[in-house]
DRENGU-351740 format. One record per residue (C-alpha): residue number from 1; z, y, x. Coordinates in Angstrom, 2 decimals. Last residue first. Layout:
<atoms>
+-----+---------+---------+---------+
| num |       w |       v |       u |
+-----+---------+---------+---------+
| NUM |       Z |       Y |       X |
...
+-----+---------+---------+---------+
</atoms>
This chain:
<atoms>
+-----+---------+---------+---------+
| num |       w |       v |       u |
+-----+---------+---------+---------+
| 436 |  -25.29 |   58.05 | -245.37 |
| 435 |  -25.47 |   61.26 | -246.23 |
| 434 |  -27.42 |   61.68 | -249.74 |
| 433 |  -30.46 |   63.39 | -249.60 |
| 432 |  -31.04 |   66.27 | -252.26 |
| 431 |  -31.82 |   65.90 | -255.96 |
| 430 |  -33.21 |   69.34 | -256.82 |
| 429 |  -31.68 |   70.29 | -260.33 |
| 428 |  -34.17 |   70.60 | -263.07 |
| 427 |  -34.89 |   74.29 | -264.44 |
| 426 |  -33.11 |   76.52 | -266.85 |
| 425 |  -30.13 |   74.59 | -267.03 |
| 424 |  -29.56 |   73.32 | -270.09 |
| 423 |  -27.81 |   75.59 | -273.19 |
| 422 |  -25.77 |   73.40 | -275.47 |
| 421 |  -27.16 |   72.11 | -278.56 |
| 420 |  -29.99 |   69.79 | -276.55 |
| 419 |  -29.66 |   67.12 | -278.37 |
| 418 |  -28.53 |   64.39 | -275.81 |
| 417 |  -25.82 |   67.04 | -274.98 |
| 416 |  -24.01 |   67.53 | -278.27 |
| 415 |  -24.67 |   64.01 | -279.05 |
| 414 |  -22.37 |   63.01 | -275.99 |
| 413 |  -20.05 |   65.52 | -276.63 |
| 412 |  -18.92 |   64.43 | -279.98 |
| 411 |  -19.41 |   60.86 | -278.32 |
| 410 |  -17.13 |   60.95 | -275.95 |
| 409 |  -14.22 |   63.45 | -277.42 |
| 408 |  -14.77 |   60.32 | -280.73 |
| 407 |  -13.81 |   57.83 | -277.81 |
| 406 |  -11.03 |   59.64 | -276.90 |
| 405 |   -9.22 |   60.26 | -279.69 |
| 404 |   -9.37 |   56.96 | -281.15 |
| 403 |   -7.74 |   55.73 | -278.31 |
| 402 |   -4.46 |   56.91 | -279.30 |
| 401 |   -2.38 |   54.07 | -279.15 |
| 400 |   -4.46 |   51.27 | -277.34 |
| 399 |   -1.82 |   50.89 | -274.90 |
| 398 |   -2.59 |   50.10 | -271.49 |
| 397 |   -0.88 |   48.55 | -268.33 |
| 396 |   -0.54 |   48.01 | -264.39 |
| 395 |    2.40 |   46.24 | -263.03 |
| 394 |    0.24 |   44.04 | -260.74 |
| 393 |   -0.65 |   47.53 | -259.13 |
| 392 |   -3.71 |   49.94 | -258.77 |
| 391 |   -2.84 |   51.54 | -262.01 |
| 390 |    0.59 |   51.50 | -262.98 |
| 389 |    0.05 |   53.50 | -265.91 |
| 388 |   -1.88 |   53.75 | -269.13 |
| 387 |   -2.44 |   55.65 | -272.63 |
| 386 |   -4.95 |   55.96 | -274.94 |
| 385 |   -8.35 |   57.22 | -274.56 |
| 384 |  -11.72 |   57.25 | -272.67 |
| 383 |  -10.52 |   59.37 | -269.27 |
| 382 |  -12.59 |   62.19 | -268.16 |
| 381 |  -14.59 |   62.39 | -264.57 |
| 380 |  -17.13 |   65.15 | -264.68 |
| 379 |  -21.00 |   65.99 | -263.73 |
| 378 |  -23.81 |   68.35 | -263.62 |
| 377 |  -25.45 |   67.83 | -260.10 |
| 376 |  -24.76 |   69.86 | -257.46 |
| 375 |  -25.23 |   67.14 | -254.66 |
| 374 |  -21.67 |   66.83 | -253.99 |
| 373 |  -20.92 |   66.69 | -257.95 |
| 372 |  -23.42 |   63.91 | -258.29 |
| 371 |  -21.21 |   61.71 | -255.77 |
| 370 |  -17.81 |   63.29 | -256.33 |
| 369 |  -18.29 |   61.59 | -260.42 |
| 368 |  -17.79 |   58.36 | -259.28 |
| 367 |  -13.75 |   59.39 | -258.74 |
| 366 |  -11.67 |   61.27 | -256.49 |
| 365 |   -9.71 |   63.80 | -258.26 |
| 364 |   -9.67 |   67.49 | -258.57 |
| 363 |   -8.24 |   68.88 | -262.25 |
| 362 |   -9.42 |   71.21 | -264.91 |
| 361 |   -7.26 |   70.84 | -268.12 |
| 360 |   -6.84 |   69.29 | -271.35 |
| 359 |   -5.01 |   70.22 | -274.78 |
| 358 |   -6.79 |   67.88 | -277.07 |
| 357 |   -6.93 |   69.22 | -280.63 |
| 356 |  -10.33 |   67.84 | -281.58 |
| 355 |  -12.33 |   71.06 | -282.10 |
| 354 |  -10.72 |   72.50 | -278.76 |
| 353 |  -11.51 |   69.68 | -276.98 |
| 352 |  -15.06 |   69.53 | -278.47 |
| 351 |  -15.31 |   73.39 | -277.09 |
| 350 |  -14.19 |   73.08 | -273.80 |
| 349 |  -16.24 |   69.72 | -273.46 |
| 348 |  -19.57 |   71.53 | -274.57 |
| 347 |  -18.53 |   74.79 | -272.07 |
| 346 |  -18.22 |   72.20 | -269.01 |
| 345 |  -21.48 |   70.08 | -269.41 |
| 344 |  -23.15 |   73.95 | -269.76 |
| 343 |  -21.11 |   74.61 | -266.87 |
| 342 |  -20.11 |   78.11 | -266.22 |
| 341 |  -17.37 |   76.81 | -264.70 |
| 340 |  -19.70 |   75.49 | -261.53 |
| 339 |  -18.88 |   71.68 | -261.20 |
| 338 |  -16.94 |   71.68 | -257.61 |
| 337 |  -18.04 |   69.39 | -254.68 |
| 336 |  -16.59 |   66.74 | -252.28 |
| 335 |  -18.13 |   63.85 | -250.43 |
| 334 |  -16.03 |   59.95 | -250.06 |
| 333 |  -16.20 |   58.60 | -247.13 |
| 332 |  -16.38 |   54.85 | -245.68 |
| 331 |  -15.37 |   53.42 | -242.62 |
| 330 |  -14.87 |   55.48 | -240.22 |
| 329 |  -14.08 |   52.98 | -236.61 |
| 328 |  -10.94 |   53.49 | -234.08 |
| 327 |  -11.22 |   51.02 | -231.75 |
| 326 |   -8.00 |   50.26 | -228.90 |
| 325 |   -7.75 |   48.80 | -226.11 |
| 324 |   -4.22 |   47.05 | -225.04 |
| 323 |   -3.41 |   46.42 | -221.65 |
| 322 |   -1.97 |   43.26 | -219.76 |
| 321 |    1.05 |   42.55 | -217.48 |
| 320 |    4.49 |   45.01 | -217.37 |
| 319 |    3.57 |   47.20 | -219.85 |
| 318 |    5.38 |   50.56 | -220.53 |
| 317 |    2.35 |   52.32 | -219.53 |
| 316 |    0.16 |   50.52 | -221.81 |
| 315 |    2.29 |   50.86 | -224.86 |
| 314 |    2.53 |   54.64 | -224.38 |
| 313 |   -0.80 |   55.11 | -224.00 |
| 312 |   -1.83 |   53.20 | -227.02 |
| 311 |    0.45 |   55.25 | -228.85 |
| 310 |   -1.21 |   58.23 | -227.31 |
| 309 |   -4.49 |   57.10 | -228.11 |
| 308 |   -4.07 |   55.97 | -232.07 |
| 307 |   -2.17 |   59.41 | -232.64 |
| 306 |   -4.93 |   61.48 | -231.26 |
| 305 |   -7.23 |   59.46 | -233.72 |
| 304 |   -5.14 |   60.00 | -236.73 |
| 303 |   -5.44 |   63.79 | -235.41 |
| 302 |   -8.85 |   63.88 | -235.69 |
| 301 |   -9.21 |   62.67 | -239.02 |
| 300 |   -6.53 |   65.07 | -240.23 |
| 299 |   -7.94 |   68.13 | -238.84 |
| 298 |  -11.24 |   66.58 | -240.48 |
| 297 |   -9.43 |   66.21 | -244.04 |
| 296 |   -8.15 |   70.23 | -243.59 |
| 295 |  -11.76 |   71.70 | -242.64 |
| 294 |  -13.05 |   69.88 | -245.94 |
| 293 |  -10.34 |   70.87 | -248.13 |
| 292 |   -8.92 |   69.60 | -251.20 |
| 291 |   -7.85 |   66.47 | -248.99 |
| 290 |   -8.17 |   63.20 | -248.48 |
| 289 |   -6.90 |   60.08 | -245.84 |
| 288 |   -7.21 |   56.97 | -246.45 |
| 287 |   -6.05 |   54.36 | -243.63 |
| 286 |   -6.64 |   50.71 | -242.92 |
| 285 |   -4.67 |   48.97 | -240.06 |
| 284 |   -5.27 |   46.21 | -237.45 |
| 283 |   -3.61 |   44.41 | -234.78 |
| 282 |   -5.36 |   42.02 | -232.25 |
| 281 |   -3.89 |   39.65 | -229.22 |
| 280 |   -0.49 |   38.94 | -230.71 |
| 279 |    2.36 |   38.17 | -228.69 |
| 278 |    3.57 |   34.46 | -230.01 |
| 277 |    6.63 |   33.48 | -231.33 |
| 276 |    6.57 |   34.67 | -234.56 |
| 275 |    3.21 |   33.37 | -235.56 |
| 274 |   -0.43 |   34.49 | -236.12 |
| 273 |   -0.52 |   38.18 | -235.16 |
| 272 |   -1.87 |   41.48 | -236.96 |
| 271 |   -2.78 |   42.84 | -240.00 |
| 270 |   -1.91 |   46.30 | -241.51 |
| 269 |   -3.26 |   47.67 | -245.42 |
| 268 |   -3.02 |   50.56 | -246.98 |
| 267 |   -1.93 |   52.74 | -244.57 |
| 266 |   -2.16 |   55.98 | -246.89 |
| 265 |   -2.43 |   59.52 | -246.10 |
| 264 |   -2.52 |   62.80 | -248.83 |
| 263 |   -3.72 |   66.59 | -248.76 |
| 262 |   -2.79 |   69.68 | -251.33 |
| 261 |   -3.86 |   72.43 | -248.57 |
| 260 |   -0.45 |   74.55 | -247.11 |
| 259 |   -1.55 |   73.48 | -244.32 |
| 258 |    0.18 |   73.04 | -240.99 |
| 257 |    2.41 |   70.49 | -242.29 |
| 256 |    4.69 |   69.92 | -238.77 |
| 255 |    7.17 |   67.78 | -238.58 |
| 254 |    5.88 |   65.69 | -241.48 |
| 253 |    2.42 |   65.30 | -240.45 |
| 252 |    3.01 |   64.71 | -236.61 |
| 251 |    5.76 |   62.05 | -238.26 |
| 250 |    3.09 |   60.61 | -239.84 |
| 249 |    0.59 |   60.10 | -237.39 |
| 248 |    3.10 |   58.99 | -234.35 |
| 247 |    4.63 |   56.64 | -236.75 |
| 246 |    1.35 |   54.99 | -237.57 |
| 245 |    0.82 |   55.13 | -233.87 |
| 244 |    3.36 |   52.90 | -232.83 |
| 243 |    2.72 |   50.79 | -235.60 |
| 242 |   -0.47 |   50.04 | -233.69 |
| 241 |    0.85 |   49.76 | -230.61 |
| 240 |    3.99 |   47.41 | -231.44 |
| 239 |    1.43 |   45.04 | -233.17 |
| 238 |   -1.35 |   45.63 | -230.44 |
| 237 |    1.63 |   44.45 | -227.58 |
| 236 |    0.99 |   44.97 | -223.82 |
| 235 |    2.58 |   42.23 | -221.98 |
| 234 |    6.32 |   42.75 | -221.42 |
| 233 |    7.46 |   39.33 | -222.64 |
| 232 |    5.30 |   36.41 | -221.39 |
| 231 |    7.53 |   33.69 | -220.79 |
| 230 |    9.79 |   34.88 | -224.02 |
| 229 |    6.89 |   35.76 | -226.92 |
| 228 |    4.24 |   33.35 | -225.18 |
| 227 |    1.42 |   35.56 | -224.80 |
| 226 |   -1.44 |   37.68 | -226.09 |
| 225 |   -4.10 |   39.48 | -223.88 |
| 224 |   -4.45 |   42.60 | -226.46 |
| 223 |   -6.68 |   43.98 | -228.92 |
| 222 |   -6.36 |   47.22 | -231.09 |
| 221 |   -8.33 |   47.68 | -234.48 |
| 220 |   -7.66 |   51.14 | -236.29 |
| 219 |   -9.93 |   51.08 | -239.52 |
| 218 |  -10.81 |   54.12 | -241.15 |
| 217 |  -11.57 |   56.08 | -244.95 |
| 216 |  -12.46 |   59.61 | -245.72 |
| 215 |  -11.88 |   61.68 | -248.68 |
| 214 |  -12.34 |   64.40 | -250.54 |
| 213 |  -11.08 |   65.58 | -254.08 |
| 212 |  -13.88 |   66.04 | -256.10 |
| 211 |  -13.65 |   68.81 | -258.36 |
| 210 |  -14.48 |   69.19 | -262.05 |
| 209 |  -12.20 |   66.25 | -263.37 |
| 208 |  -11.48 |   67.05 | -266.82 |
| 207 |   -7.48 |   66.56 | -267.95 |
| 206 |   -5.53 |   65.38 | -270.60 |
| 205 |   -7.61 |   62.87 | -272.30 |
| 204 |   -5.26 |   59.86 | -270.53 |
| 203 |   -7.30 |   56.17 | -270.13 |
| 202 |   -8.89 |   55.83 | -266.71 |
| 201 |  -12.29 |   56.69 | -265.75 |
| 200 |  -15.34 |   57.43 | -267.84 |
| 199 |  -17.73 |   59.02 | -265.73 |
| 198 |  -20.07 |   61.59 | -268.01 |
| 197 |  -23.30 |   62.70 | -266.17 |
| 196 |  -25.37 |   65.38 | -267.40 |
| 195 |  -29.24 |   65.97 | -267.20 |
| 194 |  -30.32 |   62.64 | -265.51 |
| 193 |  -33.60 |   62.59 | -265.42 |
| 192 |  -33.94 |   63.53 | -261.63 |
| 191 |  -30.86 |   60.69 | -261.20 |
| 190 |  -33.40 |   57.77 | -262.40 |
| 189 |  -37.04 |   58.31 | -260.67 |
| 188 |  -35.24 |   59.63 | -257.70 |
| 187 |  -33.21 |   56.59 | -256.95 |
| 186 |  -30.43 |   57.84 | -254.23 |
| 185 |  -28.27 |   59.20 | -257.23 |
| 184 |  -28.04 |   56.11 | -258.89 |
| 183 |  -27.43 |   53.77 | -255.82 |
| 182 |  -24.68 |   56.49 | -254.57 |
| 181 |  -23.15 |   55.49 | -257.88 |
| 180 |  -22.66 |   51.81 | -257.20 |
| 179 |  -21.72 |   52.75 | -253.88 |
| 178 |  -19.10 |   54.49 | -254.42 |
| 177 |  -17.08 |   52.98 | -251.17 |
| 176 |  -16.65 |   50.36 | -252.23 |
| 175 |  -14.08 |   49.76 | -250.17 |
| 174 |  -11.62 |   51.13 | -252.66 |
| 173 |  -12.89 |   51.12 | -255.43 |
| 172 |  -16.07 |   52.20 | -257.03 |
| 171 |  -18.01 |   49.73 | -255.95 |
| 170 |  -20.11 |   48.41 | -259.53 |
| 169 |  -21.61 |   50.68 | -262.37 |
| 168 |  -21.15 |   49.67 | -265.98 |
| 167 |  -23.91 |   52.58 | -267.41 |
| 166 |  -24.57 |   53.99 | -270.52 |
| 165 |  -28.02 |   55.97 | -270.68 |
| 164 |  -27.89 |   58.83 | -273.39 |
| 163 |  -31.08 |   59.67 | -274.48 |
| 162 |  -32.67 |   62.95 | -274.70 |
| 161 |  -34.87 |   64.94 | -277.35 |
| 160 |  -33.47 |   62.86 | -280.10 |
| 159 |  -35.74 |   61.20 | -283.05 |
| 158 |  -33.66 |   58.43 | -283.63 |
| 157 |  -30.48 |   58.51 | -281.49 |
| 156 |  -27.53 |   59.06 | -283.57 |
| 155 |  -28.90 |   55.67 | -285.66 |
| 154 |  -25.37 |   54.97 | -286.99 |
| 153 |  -25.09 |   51.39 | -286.09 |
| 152 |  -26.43 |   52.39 | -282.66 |
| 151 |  -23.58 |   55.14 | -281.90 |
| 150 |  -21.14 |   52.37 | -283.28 |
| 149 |  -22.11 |   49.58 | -280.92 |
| 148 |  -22.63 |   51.63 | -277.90 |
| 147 |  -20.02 |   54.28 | -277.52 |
| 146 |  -17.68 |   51.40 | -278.21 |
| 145 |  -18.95 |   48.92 | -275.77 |
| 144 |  -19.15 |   51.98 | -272.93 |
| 143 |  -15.57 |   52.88 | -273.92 |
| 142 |  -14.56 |   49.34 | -273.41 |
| 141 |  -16.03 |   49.67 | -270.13 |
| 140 |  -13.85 |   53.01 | -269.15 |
| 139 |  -10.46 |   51.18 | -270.74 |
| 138 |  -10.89 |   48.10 | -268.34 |
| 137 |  -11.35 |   50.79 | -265.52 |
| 136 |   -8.18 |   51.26 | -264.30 |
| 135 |   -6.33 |   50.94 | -267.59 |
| 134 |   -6.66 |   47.00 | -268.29 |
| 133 |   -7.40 |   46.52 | -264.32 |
| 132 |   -4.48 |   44.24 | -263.28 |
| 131 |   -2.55 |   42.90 | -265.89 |
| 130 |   -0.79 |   43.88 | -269.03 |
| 129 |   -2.21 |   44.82 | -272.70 |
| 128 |   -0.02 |   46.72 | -274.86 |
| 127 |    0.25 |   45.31 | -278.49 |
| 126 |    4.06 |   46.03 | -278.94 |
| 125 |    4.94 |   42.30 | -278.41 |
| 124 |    3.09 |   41.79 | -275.23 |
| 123 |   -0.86 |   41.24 | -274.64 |
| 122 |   -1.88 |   39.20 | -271.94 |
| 121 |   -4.29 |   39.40 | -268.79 |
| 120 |   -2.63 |   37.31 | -265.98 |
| 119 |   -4.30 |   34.25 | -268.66 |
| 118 |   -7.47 |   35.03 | -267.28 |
| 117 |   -6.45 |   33.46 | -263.95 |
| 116 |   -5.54 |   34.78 | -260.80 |
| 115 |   -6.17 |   38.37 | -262.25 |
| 114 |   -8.12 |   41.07 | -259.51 |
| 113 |   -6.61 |   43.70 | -257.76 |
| 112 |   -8.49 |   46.77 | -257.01 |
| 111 |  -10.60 |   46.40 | -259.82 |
| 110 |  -14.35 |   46.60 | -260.36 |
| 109 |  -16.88 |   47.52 | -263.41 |
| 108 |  -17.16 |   51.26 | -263.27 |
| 107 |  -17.86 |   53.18 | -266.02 |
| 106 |  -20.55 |   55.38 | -266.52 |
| 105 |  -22.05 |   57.64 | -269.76 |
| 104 |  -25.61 |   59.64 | -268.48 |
| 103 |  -27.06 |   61.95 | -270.54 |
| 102 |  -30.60 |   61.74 | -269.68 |
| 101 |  -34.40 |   63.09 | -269.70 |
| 100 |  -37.26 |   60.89 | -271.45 |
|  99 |  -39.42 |   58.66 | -268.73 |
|  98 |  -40.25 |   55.89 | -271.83 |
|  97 |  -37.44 |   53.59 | -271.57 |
|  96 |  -37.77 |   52.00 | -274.21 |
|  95 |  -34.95 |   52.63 | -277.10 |
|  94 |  -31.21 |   52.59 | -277.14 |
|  93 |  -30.74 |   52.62 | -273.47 |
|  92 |  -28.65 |   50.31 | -270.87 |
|  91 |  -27.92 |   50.26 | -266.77 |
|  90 |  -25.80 |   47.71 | -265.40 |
|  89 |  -25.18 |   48.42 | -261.36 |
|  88 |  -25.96 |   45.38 | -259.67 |
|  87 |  -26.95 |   47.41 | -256.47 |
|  86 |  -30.94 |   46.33 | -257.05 |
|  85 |  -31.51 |   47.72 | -260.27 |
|  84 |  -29.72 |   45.31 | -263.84 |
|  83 |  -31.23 |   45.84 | -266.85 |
|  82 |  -30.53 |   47.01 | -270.44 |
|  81 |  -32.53 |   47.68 | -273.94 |
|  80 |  -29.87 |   48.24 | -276.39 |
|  79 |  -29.16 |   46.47 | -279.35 |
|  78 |  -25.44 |   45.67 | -279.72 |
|  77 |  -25.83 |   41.62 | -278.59 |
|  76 |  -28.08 |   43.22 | -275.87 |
|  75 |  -24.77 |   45.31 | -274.58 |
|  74 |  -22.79 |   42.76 | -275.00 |
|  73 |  -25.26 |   39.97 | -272.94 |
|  72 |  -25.21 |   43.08 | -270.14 |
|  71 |  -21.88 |   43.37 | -269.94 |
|  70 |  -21.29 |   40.09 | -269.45 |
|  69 |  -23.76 |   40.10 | -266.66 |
|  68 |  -21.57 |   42.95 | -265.22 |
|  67 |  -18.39 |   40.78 | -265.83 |
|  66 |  -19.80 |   37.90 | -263.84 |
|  65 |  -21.35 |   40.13 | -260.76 |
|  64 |  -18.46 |   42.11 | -260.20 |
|  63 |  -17.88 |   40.85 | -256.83 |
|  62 |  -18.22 |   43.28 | -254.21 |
|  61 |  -14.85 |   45.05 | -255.61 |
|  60 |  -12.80 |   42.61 | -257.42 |
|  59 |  -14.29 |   41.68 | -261.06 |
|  58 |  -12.26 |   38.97 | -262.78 |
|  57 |  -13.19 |   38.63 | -266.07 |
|  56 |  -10.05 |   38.44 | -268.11 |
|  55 |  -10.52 |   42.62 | -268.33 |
|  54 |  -13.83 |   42.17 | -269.96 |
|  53 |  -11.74 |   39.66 | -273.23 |
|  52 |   -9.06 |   42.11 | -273.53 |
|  51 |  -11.40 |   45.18 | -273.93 |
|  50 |  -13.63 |   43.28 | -276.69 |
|  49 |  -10.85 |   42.29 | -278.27 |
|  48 |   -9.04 |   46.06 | -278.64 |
|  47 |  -12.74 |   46.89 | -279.36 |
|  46 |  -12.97 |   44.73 | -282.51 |
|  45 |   -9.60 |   45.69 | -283.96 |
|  44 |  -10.09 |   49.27 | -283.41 |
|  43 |  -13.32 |   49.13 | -285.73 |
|  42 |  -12.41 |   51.15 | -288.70 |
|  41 |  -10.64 |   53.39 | -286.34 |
|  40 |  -13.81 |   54.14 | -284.19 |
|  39 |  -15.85 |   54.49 | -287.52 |
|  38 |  -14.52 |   57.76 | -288.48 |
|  37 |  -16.35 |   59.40 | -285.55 |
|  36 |  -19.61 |   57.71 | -286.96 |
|  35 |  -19.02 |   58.88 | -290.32 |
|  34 |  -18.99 |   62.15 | -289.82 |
|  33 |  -22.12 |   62.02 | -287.18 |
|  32 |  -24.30 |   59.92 | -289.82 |
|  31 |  -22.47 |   63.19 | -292.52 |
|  30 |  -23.13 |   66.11 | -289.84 |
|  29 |  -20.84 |   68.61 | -290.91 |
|  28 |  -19.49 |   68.47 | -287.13 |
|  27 |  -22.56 |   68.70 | -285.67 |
|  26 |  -23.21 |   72.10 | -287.63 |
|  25 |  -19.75 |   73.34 | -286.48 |
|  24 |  -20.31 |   72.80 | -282.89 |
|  23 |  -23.79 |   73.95 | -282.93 |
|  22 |  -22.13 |   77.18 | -284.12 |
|  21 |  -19.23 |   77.98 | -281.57 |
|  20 |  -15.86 |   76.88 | -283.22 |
|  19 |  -13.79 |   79.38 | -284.58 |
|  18 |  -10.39 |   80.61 | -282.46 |
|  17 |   -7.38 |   80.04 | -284.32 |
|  16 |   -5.52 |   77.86 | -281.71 |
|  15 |   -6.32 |   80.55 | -278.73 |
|  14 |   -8.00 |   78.69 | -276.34 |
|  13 |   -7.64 |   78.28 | -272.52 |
|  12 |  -10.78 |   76.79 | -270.18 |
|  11 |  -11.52 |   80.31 | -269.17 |
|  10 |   -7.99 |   80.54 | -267.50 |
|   9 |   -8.73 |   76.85 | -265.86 |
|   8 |  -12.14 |   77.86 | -264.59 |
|   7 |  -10.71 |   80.77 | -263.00 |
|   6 |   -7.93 |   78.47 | -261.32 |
|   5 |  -10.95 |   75.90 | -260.41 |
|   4 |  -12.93 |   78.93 | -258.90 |
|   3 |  -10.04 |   80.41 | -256.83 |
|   2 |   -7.81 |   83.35 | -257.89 |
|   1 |   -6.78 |   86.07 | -255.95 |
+-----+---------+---------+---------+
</atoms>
């Protein structure tokens, strides 16, 4: 029997000669619309520069406050009326903000890694750029800058029932913990407007993120005595404890897979000691764990914390002076929830695909767009355009090949929405409390 995503999917395939629903074809005819689309290759030059000038901005996680006020001079520079709330999040409109409903267009502002200097961010002989960030989400805010100089220059928004709201939203990484967009959705007066929201994320046009992938974050922390590494040898060790456990975790996992549940683990990071010769006295790890399944990324949880205790318990009994205690502490999390097919956000970026000649499918990922989608808001993750890889690595890059695409998918849709073409939900969507 087929699941929701896999019925989505089936619904989501078109035969090539099938005619374009109506408002399609009218906005499509549409000669400030025509000539708007056209406009993203007649300016390629200027948003290759403006994305290679953002991404030499260094914006790590909790510090993206230089590249979002950069933002926010570009966005002026282009017209738009923009401000900064409380979270730093970067929030801009083409006209005062007079209480009208909202198509909402983010992308978020940090990196995992962050260049050294500006110069990490280069161009090589082929045009690619290189360096932490330029696909993950260097290609998002150059979307935004896009979006919003051409979209202005062609007046798409004079007289519309909506506006779209473009957004450079900070925390989405890693720590983060969303943040940025668990800001949005906890301010009433904002995310009750928001009819749709678009998260640019990532170049490739392949796929549309309808389901949040789940996830949950922890730190292990295990403290010890210490010692002299000789003199002192046999006193309970955090370092051997910890990895201890690690291997306790994933060779439960491996031995056994007792779901047949796409799910993942990372130790991303491990800390412990000061010097060779000394037994540490703390030992830490960081571990992500998700899961397309609620049940499944608790099962996991709870085992990771099995694993801490008996590798603690093996260290301890084995010791000869000393014990080691150990802390196991969540972190962050990270909410799932599925876009209903039906979807009028869904059904617009069927049919634009089709129009375009992008071959894309439903996916679950973990991006902005799992905070909205766990409230049952209207929302997907897409990427902006081009092509990338090595994301989340010094290696990372991004070729401007192809963006073209992507940006004229974005703001196809994006007028479709802000004007109402595609059937809105009868009645605004409750805005729940968000878990803290």
């Amino acid at each position: 029997m087929l699941g929701p995503l896999e019925i989505s999917r089936k619904k989501a395939a078109r035969t090539a000669n099938a005619q374009p629903p109506a408002w399609l074809d009218e906005l499509a005819r549409r000669p400030a619309l025509r000539d708007a689309l056209a406009a993203f290759g007649r300016e390629k030059r200027w948003i290759d520069e403006q994305h290679l000038e953002l991404c030499r901005i260094s914006a790590p996680t909790f510090q993206e406050e230089t590249r979002a006020h950069w933002m926010m001079d570009q966005l002026k520079a282009l017209g738009w009326e923009v401000r900064q709330d409380r979270s730093g999040n970067v929030i801009a409109l083409p006209a005062p903000d007079r209480g009208q409903p909202l198509v909402a267009v983010t992308a978020h502002l940090d990196t995992v890694l962050a260049p050294s200097t500006p110069s990490d961010i280069r161009l090589d002989a082929s045009g690619r750029l290189l360096g932490p960030g330029v696909s993950d989400n260097g290609v998002g805010l150059a979307a935004v800058l896009a979006i919003a100089r051409i979209s202005m220059a062609a007046g798409l928004w004079d007289g519309a029932p909506a506006l779209p709201v473009l957004v450079a939203n900070v925390c989405e990484e890693g720590e983060g913990n969303l943040n940025g967009m668990r800001f949005l959705c906890r301010t009433p007066s904002f995310s009750s407007r928001v009819r749709a929201w678009i998260v640019l994320d990532g170049p490739n046009v392949d796929h549309i993120t309808a389901e949040a992938l789940a996830c949950r974050r922890f730190e292990i922390a295990l403290t010890g005595p210490g010692g002299h590494s000789w003199s002192d040898f046999g006193t309970a060790n955090p370092v051997h404890a910890i990895s201890r456990a690690i291997n306790i975790f994933s060779e439960a996992l491996w031995d056994n897979p007792a779901s047949q549940v796409r799910s993942s683990y990372n130790v991303g990071w491990l800390e412990g000691g000061s010097t060779i010769n000394a037994i540490p006295t703390s030992a830490r790890a960081k571990v992500d764990l998700r899961s397309e399944d609620l049940a499944r990324l608790d099962e996991l949880a709870a085992l990771l914390s099995r694993s801490v205790e008996r590798a603690v318990a093996i260290e301890n009994d084995r010791s000869t002076a000393g014990r080691v205690s150990p802390k196991v502490r969540e972190t962050g999390s990270r909410p799932g929830g599925r876009l209903d097919p039906a979807a009028p956000l869904l059904t617009c970026f069927h049919a634009v695909d089709e129009h375009l000649g992008i071959h894309s499918h439903l996916d679950c990922a973990s991006t902005d767009a799992n905070i909205p989608l766990s409230l049952g808001l209207h929302a997907i993750s897409i990427g902006a355009g081009g092509q990338g890889g090595g994301a989340h690595t010094p290696a990372e890059w991004y070729s401007p090949e192809g963006r073209e695409l992507g940006l004229r998918r974005i703001l196809l849709a994006l007028v479709a929405l802000v004007e109402e073409k595609v059937p809105a939900p009868a009645a605004p969507v409750p805005v729940p409390a968000l878990p803290k």
